[in-house]
N, C-alpha and C positions, 0 to 999 in steps of 0.2 A: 534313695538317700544313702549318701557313703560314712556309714556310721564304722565308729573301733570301738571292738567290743574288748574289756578290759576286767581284771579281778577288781573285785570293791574294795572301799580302801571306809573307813570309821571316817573320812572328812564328805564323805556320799553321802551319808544320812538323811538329812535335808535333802537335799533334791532328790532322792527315790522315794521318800515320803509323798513330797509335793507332787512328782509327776503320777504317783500309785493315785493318790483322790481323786488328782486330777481326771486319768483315766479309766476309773473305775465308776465315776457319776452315771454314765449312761447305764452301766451295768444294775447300778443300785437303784435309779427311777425305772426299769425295766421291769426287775422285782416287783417294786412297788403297785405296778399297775398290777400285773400277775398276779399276787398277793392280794392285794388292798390295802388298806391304811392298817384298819386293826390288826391286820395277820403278820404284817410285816416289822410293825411295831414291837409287837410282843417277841417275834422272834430275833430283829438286830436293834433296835433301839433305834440309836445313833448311829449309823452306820458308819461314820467318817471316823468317830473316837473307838471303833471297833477294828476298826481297820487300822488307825493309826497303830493301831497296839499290837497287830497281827503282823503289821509292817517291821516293825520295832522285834518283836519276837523272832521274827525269821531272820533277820539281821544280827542278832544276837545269838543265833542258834549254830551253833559249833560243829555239829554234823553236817550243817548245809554249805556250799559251796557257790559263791556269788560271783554275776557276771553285770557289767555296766554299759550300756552303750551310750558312746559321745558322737554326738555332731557340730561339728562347731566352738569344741570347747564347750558341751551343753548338755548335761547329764538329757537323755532321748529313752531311754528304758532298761530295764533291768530281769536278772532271771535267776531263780532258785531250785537247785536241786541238789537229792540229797541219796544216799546208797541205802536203802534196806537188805543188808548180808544174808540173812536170813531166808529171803525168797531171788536173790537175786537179783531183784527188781530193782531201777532205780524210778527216782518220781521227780518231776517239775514239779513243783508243788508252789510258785507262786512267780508271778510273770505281769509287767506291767508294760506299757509302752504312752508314752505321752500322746495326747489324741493329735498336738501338731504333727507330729511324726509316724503316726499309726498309716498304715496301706500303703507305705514304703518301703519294705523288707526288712524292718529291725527285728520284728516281733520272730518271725521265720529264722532271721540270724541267733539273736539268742536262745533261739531255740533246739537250731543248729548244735549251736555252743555246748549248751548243756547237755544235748544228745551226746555226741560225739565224747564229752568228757564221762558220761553213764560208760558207753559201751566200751573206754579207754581200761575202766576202772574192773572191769568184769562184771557190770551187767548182762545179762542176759535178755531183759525186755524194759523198754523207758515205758515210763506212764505220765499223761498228765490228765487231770480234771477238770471241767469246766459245767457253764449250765447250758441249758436245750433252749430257755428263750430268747428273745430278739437282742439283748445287749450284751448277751457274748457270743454272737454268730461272726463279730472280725476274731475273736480265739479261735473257735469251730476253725475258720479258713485256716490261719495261720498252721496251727495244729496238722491242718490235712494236709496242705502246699508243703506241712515237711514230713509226709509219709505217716502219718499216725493213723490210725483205726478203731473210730466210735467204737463203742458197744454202748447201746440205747439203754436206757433208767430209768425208771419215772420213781417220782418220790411225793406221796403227797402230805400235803398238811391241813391242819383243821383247829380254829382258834377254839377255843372250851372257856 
């Protein structure tokens, strides 16, 4: 897909809202089964009106640094990163790609993107985050296809 990736503009809202749910659903029935109902429950609720909000915050957050990709005239995904001075580090810290457009190279591109402006800015190492089960293993690739390197985690949970 010959996507232009572009700076966000306050008239993107909407559609990087709309495409984040969008492609974040698989990620979140993922959970769910991983989790169960109770467990998952307790820990996001709603997970759309959690995300909405998460969507909304990062967008509004003034240390971070947003990038858009269009095809078509058609907001296709977007990506956030942000400098922590202090360790030098910089971090993706939130990346979405609409599932029409996912396993096309946008996700790679913006990712691209926001590398490239870390290590513009004097980072010394990018970071990004994601989870180990099955509905974020297209991040997992994307992530790798642009040179990044797991370090494995586990983290567990337990409803009380």
């Amino acid at each position: 897909m010959d996507a232009r990736i572009r700076q966000y503009t306050p008239a993107d809202q909407g559609p990087v809202v709309t495409l984040s749910l969008r492609a974040w659903a698989p990620v979140f029935a993922s959970l769910t089964r991983l989790l169960g109902d109770e467990l998952f429950e307790i820990l996001r609720g709603d997970w759309r009106v959690s995300q909405e909000q998460a969507v909304h915050d990062v967008l509004a957050d003034p240390a971070g640094h947003i990038w858009v990709a269009e095809a078509d005239g058609t907001l296709v995904g977007w990506v956030a990163a942000t400098r922590h001075e202090d360790s030098r580090v910089g971090e993706i810290y939130m990346i979405a790609v609409d599932p029409d457009a996912q396993n096309q190279g946008v996700g790679k591109a913006l990712t691209d993107v926001a590398t490239d402006w870390l290590r513009e800015s004097g980072m010394r190492v990018a970071m990004v985050e994601t989870g180990g089960d099955q509905g974020h293993a297209p991040a997992r690739r994307v992530y790798e296809n642009a040179g990044y390197t797991a370090l494995p985690a586990v983290r567990y949970f337990k409803a009380l």
